[in-house]
N, C-alpha and C positions, 0 to 999 in steps of 0.2 A: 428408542429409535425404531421406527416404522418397517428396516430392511436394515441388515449389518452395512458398516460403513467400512470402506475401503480407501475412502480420499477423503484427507479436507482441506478445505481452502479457506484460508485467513485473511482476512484485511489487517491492516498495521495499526495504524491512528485510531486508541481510543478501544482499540483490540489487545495488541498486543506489546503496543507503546502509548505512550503518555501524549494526551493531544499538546499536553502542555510543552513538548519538546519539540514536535513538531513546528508550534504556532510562536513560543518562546524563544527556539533555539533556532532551529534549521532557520525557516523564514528570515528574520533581522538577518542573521549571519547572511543568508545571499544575498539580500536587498543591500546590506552595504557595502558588499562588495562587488554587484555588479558592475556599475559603469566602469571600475578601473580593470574589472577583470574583461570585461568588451574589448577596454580598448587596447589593454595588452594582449590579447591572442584575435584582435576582428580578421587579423592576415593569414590565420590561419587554418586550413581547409575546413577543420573540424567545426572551430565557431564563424566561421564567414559561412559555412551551409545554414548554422541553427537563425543566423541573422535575415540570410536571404530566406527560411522558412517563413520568420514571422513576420515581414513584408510581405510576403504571398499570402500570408495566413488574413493580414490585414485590410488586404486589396492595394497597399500604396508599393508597387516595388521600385520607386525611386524615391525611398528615405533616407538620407545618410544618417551616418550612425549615431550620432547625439539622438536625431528626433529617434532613432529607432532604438535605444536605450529609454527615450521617455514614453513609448509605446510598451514595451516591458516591464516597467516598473508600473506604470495604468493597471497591467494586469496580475500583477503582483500585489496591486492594493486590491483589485477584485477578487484575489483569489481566485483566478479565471483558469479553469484545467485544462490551459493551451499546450500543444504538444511543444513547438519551439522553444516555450518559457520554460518546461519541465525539463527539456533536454540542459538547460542552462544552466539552469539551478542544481541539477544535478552532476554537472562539472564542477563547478565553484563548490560546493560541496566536500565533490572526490577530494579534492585538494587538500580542504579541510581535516576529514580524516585519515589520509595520510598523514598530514602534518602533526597528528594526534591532537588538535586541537576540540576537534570532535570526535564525540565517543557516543554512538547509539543507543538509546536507552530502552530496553525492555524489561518488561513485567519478570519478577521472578519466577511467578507460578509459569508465564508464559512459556519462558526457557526449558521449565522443568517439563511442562507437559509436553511441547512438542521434541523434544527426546527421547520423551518415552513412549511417545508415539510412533515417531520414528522408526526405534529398535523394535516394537511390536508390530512390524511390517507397514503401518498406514502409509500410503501416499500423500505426503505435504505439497502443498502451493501457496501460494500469494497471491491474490487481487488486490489494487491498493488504485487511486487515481494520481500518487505517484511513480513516476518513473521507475521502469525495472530498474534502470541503474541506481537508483534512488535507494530502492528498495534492498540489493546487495548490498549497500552501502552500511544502510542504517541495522541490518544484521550480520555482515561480515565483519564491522567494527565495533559490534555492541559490549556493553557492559557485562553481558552474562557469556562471552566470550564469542568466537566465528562460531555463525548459526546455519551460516548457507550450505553446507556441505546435505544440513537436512531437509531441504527441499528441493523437489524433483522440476520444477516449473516456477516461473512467474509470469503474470499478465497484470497490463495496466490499461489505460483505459483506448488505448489503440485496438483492445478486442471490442471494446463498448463501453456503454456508460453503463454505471455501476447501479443505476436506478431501472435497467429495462433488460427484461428476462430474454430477452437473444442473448443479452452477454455471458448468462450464466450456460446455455446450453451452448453455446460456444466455447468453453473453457472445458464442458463436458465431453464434446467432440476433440477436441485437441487433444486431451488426458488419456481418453478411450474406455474412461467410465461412464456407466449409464448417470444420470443425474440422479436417479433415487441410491446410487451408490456412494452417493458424494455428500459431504457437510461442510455449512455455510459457514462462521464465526465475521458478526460483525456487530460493532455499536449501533450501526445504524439502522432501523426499522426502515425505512426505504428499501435500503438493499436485499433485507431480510425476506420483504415481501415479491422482492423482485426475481430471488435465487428461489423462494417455495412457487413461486409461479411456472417458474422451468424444470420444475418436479424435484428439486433437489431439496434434499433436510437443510434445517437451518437452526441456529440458535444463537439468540440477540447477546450482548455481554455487556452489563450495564458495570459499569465502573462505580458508581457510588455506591454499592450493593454492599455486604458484607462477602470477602472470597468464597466463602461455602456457602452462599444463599442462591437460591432458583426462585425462580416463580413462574405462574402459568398467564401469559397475557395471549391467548385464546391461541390464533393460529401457530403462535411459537412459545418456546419457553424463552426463559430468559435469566443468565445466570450470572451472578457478579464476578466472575474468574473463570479460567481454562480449568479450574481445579474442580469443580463442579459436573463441566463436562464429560474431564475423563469418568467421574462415575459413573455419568448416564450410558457413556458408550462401555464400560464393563458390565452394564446392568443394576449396580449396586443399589 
């Protein structure tokens, strides 16, 4: 590391959970339950707002609610990181794990390292392009048991997109670390490039890697697990 690190901020998907749960589990699970879950709560302040967003979001705000269930699921095929969709989905969701139907899946090493992160002072956060609730969600009820207690922040893409470096020096300003204080963890090389642009460290986490393998792919490294990292950041 170029300056000690003091903070870092992780993405979820592909980070620190399996894309495959993501795109496997979460997704199918809302998609078929949205229109009945619309149309059981549309009267209700909470999802008559998230409705009346995605009309506004649309330009059409006199849709009723069939077409504007089929405007939501449009962008549920697109995979479209609409705020009103995400707020939605991340109800239908809540529900889910509450009901323990769903159980959040993360990485072992993941669990491990950022507790031990934690307990050795580091500042944890989240960036993710889903929803903070989202984001609680899928570590409050994970597999390697309530995660949330050890991070101090979350942001999703209401600070920015996750591909352009305001977002990252906005997350820095919030925190009240300088950016070269802060460390990036993301699968994604976009982001990667977009967090060292805003002066902050970064290191890529390629999943198909062996856990304790690194490599050097020029402007960043890049390591198959959180288990790697902690070395780099002890010096080892």
């Amino acid at each position: 590391m170029s300056r000690p690190v003091k903070a870092i901020v992780t993405d979820i998907e592909g980070t620190t959970t399996p894309i495959s749960f993501v795109h496997d589990v979460l997704f199918p699970y809302a998609r078929e339950r949205l229109a009945d879950f619309c149309a059981t709560h549309a009267t209700s302040r909470e999802v008559a707002d998230v409705l009346m967003a995605a009309r506004a979001l649309d330009g059409h705000s006199t849709l009723d609610l069939p077409a504007t269930i089929d405007l939501l699921k449009i962008w549920m095929a697109e995979d479209r990181k609409a705020g009103p969709l995400k707020t939605l989905q991340g109800m239908i969701w809540r529900q889910g794990y509450v009901d323990g139907v769903l159980k959040g899946q993360v990485y072992a090493d993941a669990a491990e390292m950022l507790r031990a992160w934690h307990e050795r002072g580091l500042s944890l956060y989240v960036y993710s392009s889903g929803s903070i609730a989202a984001q609680k969600l899928i570590y409050g009820y994970s597999d390697q048991g309530d995660l949330t207690p050890l991070f101090k922040g979350y942001f999703d893409t209401g600070t920015g997109a996750k591909l352009e470096s305001a977002s990252y020096r906005k997350i820095a300003e919030t925190t009240g670390f300088a950016p070269g204080e802060m460390l990036f963890l993301s699968d994604h090389r976009g982001e990667i490039d977009a967090a060292l642009e805003a002066g902050m460290q970064a290191i890529c986490i390629d999943r198909s890697m062996s856990l304790e393998d690194t490599r050097n792919d020029g402007a960043c490294l890049t390591a198959g697990s959180l288990l790697p990292v902690d070395a780099i950041l002890r010096g080892d």
